[in-house]
N, C-alpha and C positions, 0 to 999 in steps of 0.2 A: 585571427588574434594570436596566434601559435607561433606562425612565420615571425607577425612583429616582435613577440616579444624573446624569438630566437635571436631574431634580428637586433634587439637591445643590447640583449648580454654579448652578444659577437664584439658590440661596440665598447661594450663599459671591458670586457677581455683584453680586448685592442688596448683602451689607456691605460690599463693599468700594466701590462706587459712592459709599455715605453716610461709609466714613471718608477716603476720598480727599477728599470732597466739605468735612469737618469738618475735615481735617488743611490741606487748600489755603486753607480761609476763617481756621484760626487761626493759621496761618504768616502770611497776609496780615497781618492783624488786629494784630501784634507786630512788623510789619515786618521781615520774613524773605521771602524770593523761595525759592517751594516749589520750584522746579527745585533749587536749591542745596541740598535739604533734607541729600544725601548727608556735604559736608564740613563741616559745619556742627555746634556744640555742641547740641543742642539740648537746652529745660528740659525737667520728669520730664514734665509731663502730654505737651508735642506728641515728646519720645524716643517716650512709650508708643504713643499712634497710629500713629507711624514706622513702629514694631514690629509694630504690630497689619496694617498696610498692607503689611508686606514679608511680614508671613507667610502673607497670605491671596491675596497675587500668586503665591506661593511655590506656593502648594496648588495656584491654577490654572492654574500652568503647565508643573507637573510631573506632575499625577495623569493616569496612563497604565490603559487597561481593557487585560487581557487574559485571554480567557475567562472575561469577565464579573467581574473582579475588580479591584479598584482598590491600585495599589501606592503609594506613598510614596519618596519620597526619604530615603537615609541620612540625613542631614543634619539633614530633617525629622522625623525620629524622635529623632534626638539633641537640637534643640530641645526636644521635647516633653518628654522627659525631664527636660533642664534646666528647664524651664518647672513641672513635677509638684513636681520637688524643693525648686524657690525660692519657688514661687507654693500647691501644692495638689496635692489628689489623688495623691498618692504612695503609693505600696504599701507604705512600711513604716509608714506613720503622718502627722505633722504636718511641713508643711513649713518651711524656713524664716522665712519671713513668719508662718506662722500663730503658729510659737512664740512670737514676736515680739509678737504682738498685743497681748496685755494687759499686757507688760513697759513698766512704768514707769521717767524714769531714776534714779529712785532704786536701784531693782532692777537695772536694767543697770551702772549704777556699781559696784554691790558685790560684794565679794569674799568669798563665805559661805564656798569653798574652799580654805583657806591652800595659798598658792602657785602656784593656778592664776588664769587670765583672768579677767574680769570679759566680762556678755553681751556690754559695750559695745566693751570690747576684739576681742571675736570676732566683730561684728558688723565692725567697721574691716578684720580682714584678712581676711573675705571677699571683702570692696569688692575690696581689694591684691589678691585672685588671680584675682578676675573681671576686673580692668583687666588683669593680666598674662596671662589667657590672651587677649584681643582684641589686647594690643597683639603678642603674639607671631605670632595669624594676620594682624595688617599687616605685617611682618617686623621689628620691634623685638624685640631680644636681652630688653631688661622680666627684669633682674636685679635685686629690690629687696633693698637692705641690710638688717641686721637690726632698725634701727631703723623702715625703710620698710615693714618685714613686720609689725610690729606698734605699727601709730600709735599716739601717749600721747593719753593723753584729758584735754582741758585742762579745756574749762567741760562741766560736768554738770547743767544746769539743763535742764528740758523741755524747751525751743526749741532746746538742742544736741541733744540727742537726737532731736528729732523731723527735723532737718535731717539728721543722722548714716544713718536710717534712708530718708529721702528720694534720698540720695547713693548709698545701697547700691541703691536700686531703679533708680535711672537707670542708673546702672554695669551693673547686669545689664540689663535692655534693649538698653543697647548690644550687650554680647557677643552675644546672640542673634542681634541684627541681622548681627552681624561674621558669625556660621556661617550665617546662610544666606544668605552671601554666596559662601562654599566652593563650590569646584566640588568633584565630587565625587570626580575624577580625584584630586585633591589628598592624599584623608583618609589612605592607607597612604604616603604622604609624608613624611620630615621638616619638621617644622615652622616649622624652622630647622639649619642644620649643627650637628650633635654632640647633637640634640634628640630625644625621642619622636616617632611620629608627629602628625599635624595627628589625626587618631582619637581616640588616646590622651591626647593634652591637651585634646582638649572633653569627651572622658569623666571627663575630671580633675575637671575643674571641678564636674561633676556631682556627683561621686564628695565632692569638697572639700566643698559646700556642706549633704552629706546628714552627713557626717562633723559637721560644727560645729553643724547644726541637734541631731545626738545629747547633743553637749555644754552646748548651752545650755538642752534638757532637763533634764538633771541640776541646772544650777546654777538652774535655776526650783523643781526641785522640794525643790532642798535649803533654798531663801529660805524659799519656802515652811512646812517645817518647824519655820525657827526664825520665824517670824512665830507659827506657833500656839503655839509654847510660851513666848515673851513674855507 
């Protein structure tokens, strides 16, 4: 068990050496000073490497043996979950993105549902609750109106959409960043005065994102239906 799990870290060492190594050359490369990389906006592709570099610092410097078993970080699991839910692998089925895949914006535009959202619309307040549960673990109140909870969607032509769904990914990147940044002392906490715990609003989120992924099944598969019977 010793060997393996020498054998593990050898490996999680190895990537993160090469995306430290990819992330410091493309900060450079755009002029960015990677020390800054923390307060800094960064675009989707070097957000994601960020992501990818703080979770794997995350892994090795939290994975603890004890009798021969290796634990995890609360925290860490709660990523992984948001990560299942938004990215893959989720136990109830297709995750956010994935439903997303083959949704064109024509199809995100529309509204096959009288009276309910449109994908594109539910893809926009996604984004709004993954911003508001990060901005809430920096201690921002992140009260959005109701206009703010559910952005209009102006241009509908591909290039918006494909930007729209760009924006969503980087926004969730961040969040992740933001929780494992939690200490862990924190999670049975208020999140803010008069708030849920710090827990219970990144379970939120989770909880949020698998919710809207259910819904935008539905209105795929209802397009769907009137597309064959045209």
């Amino acid at each position: 068990m010793a060997n393996k799990e020498e054998g593990r870290r050898g490996e999680l060492d190895a990537r993160l050496r090469k995306i430290e190594e990819r992330f410091e050359h493309e900060m450079r490369e755009r002029g960015f000073d990677p020390a800054q990389a923390e307060s800094l906006a960064l675009p989707g592709s070097l957000a994601k490497l960020y992501a990818e570099r703080e979770e794997l610092r995350a892994e090795l410097q939290t994975d603890e043996q004890h009798d021969g078993q290796t634990f995890m970080k609360e925290t860490e699991r709660i990523i992984d979950q948001l990560k299942r839910a938004f990215e893959g692998q989720a136990w109830h089925g297709p995750s956010v993105l994935e439903i997303l895949q083959d949704v064109t914006a024509g199809q995100a535009a529309a509204r096959p549902i009288p009276g309910a959202h449109s994908i594109w619309e539910i893809v926009l307040h996604i984004a709004v609750w993954e911003s508001v549960c990060r901005r809430r673990l920096a201690g921002d109140q992140a009260e959005p109106s109701d206009v703010e909870d559910w952005p209009a969607v102006n241009d509908t032509d591909e290039a918006a959409w494909q930007a729209t769904k760009a924006h969503l990914v980087e926004g969730h990147q961040k969040l992740r960043q933001a929780i494992a940044r939690v200490d862990e002392s924190q999670l049975d906490e208020p999140i803010l005065p008069g708030k849920p715990s710090v827990y219970v609003t990144v379970h939120g989120a989770v909880q949020h994102d698998l919710y809207h992924a259910g819904q935008i099944a539905i209105l795929k598969k209802t397009l769907s239906g009137k597309e064959q019977r045209v």
